[in-house]
BATIKE-674555 format. One record per residue (C-alpha): residue in one letter; x, y, z. Coordinates in pm, whole numbers, plus 50000, padded with zeros to 5 digits. Example, Ala and Ser with C-alpha at 12.3 -4.5 7.8 and 13.67 -1.06 7.14 Angstrom:
A512304955050780/S513674989450714/
This chain:
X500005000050000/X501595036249958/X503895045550210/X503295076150476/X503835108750420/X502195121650679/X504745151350876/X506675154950548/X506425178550267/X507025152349982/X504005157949853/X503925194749809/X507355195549679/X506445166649427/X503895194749299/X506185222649320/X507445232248986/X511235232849141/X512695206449356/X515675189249484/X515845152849480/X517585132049736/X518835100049707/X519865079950025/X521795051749984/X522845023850338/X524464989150316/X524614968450643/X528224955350602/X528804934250916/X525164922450946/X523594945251172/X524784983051120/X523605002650873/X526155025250716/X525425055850476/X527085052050174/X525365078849992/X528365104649984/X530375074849705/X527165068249515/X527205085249149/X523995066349012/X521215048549117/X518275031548955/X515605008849042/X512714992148875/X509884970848994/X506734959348824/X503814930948802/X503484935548413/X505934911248261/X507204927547916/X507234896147716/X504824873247964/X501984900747956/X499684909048249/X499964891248578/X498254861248641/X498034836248913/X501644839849124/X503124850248899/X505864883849001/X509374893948896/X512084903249179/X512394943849189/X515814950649062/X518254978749118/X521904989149046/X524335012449216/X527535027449082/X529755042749339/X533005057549352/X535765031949455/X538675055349451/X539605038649794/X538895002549679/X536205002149950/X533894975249759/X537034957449607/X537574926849825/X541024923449729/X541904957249910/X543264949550239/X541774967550524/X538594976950292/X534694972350418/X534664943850097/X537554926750196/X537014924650550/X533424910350540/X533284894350174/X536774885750102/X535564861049851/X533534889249672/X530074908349780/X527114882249768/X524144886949939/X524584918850093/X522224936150261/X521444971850085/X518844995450120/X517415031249909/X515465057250005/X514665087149743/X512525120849769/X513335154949801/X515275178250030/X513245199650275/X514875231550371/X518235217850326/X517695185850496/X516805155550264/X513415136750341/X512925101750181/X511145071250144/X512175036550086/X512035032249751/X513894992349775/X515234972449985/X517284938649910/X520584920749893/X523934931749659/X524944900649471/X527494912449265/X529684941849266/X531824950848888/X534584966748939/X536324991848618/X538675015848511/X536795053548396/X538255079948219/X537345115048365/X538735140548239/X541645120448061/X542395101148386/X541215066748523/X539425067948796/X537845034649009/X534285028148970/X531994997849118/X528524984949026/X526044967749244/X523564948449132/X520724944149332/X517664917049418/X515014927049639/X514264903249952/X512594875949781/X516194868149662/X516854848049916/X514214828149908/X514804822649552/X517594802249628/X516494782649942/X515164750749967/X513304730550228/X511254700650358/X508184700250520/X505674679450694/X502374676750520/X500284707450563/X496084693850518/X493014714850487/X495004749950587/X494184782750369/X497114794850165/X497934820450375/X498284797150637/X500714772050409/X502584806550323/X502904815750698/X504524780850807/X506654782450532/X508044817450582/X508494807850915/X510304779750827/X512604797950590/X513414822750887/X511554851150740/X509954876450989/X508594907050777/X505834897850614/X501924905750588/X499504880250431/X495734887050310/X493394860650477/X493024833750146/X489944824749963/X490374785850000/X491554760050123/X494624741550042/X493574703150113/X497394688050076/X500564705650061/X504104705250134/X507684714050008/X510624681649996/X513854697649906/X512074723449685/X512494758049596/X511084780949877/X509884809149617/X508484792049359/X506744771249650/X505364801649747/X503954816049397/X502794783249315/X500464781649628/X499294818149612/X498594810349244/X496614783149359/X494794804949569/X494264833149277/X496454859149397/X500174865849461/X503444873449644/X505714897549599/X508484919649804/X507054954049900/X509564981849902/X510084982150271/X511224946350234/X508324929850371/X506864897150170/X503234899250111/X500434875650013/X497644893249783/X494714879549724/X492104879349434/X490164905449597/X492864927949681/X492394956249440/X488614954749477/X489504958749856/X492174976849946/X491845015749965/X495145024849756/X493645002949522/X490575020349498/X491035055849562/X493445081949351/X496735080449538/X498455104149313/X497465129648976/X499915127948718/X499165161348489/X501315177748235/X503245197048461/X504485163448589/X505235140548354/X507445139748007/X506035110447821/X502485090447839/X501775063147598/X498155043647574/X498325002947424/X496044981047414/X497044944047488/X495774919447245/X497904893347321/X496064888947629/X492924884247502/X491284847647511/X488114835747442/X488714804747656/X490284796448000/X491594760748077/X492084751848475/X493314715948558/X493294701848895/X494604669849053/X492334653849292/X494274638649616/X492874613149859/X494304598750184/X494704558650157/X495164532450420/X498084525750663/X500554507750393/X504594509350322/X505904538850164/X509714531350181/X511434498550144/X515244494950223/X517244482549910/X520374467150106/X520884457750496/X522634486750714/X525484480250904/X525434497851263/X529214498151397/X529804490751748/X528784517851994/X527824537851705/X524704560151524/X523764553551142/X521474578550972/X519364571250654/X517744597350484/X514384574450358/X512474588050048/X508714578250025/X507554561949798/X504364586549757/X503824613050017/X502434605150328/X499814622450540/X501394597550919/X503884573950911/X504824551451195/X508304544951366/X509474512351253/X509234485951518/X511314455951539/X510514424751395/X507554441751216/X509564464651029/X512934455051055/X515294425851164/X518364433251409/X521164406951341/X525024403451420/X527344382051266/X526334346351221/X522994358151247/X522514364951659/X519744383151722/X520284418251788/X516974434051871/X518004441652195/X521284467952077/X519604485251795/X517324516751926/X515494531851668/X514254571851604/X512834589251340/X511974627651244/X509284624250962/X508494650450704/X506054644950392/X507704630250181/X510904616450388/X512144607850675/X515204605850843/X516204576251033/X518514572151343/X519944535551389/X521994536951735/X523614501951839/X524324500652231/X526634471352206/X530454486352215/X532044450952039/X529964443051787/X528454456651460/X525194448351370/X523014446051037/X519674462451029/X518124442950686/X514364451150585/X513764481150698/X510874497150621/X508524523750716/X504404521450714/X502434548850653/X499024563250502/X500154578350148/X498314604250023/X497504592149653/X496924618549319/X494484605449099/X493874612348716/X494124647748623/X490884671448540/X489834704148382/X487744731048429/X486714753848113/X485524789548119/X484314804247739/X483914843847725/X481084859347708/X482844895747601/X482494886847227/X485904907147205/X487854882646991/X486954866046697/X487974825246673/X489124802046943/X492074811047149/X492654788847453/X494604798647776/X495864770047932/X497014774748350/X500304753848379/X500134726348600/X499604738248961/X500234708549194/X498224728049452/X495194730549263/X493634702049380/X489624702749375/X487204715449154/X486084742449375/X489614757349351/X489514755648966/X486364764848938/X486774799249099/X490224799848930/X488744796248544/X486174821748667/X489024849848738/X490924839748460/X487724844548195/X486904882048324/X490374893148322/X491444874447984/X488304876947825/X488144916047748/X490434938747596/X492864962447840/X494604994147827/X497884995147909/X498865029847999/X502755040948074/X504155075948172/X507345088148264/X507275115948550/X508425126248851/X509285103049118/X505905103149380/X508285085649643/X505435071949838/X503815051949554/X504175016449557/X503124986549302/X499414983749282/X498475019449371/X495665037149179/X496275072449005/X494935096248838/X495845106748499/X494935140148312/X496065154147957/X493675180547826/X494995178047487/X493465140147496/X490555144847668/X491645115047931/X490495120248309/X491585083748560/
């Protein structure tokens, strides 16, 4: 939603036909210590958007990573991590990756600067060159940004099976589970009846299931990860009332398209249907396990389907203890387990300090949670805006699992795909307190246009 600006004149010196921008740049170097760096910076830019350029409009999940890039002067070699003594070398010696940056941009306000944050995210790169100023080199570095779903991006994880929880409730275990504190999630629409993540991508975990759900996440400005839902923009009040008026005197360049490319006269939803079966095995050992004397095995053990419960094997029902010759060893093997949804990881501990012994076929019992054939929902327009067939197809969506869910999913899909929209762009001064989303008024008298 935009950002505050109440006790600030940003507003009125947006609207003032003279201003001074400001531009206030801060890394956190050592992890928890913000440092202004804006005194080195000689360019900064930053771009964020739901409207994909080649993709088209935003569907179901689906959001690009704000992006931003910082040259600064490195006369001093203070982002070179070769440069002994420098902030780079003496936290990133190996070269800047995932460092924690932060901009804020508006105007200055009687001489003193007053900002919003305009992005907030992690450096993974930083060039280093050689510019000639005024016929002599001088150092230069460039920072390329991510914003704070970056990290996420790149972590994986495994869960225990989530059943019959909202999305926003999946999304909230998950982000918790990640280690993410800053975020703020719309209540969903439906229910989620079986989900869960085994050694899979955290972000596109997360997209996936608010796509499932009809709306999306993204990384506000401020850093924060937020659910939307379906409803949001029917809901929310920066969606629904003027947050800024863009006139003349504002902006250089406004452009009007309309998108025909995202015009169908048919949605396609499939679902997968999932039901819970009885107590059977899911994971059958291949080869015995040899436990060393006095010693702890562990066995990472992959279901064979996922699995809703699954039980701690128990001897002589699950597994056989022996020693060499073929003693029986039930007595030295103890036997603990930490179960997820699709795996589980098994201790094997033998108490006996002389002997080895072999655990042979193990296996663990559980009550699988089964997918069954594939199905579809189809939506036809009713706009009469295109002429022919022209089907859009949702890619598979392993969380779209009843009817209900595709029902309400092909229904979305058909209003927004199924009429032409206008695509309007303008370059003009930054309104630091916009973010993604808002609504704003645009006027050109020459055109006639009014919102």
């Amino acid at each position: 939603m935009a950002q505050d600006t109440s006790g600030t004149q940003l507003v009125a010196n947006w609207q003032a036909t003279g201003r001074v921008p400001a531009v206030v740049v801060e890394i956190c170097w050592d992890g928890t210590n913000w440092v202004d760096e804006s005194s080195r910076v000689l360019a900064a830019a930053w771009a964020d958007s739901l409207l994909h350029e080649r993709e088209g409009l935003p569907l179901l999940g689906q959001t690009a990573p704000a992006a931003a890039s910082i040259e600064v002067d490195n006369a001093d070699g203070r982002f070179s991590p070769d440069m002994t003594g420098s902030m780079a070398n003496t936290y990133y010696p190996q070269g800047i990756w995932d460092l924690p940056v932060r901009i804020s941009a508006g105007f200055v306000e009687d001489g003193t600067p007053e900002t919003l944050r305009q992005f907030t995210g992690r450096a993974y790169q930083a060039r280093e060159w050689q510019a000639m100023v005024d016929g002599r080199p001088v150092a230069r570095a460039m920072l390329s940004l991510w914003d704070e779903s970056a990290p996420l991006r790149q972590e994986k994880l495994t869960t225990e099976m989530y059943v019959d929880q909202r999305a926003d409730a999946v999304l909230e275990e998950l982000l918790d589970a990640a280690g993410v504190t800053g975020y703020s999630l719309d209540v969903g629409m439906g229910i989620v009846p079986w989900a869960w993540l085994d050694e899979e991508n955290v972000w596109e975990q997360l997209t996936a299931i608010a796509g499932a759900d009809g709306g999306w996440v993204r990384a506000t400005k401020e850093g924060a990860i937020v659910f939307e839902r379906v409803t949001h923009w029917l809901e929310a009040t920066d969606h629904t009332s003027s947050q800024a008026t863009i006139t003349r005197g504002r902006a250089w360049r406004l452009e009007d398209a309309i998108s025909h490319k995202d015009l169908y006269s048919e949605v396609a939803v499939a679902y997968t249907p999932r039901t819970l079966g009885p107590l059977d095995t899911v994971y059958s050992a291949r080869e015995a396990i040899e436990v060393p004397p006095g010693e702890t095995v562990e066995r990472v053990c992959r279901y064979q389907v996922p699995a809703m419960y699954v039980v701690t094997p128990v001897v002589d029902t699950d597994y056989t203890a022996l020693r060499a010759g073929g003693t029986d060893a039930r007595g030295d093997v103890t036997v603990s387990m930490t179960a997820y949804a699709n795996q589980a990881v098994i201790e094997l501990t033998n108490s006996n300090a002389h002997h080895a012994v072999w655990v042979l076929n193990l296996k663990i019992r559980g009550y699988p949670v089964d997918a069954e054939d594939e199905e579809q929902v189809t939506e036809a327009s009713e706009a009469g805006e295109i002429a022919g067939d022209k089907t859009y197809r949702l890619a598979h969506n392993d969380y779209i699992q009843t009817k209900v869910q595709a029902d309400r999913l092909a229904g979305f899909l058909r209003d927004r795909l199924g009429r032409y929209r206008r695509l309007w762009g303008f370059e003009s001064v930054l309104a630091p307190w916009l973010e993604v989303g808002d609504r704003v008024t645009i006027t050109n008298a020459a055109a006639g246009l009014d919102d």
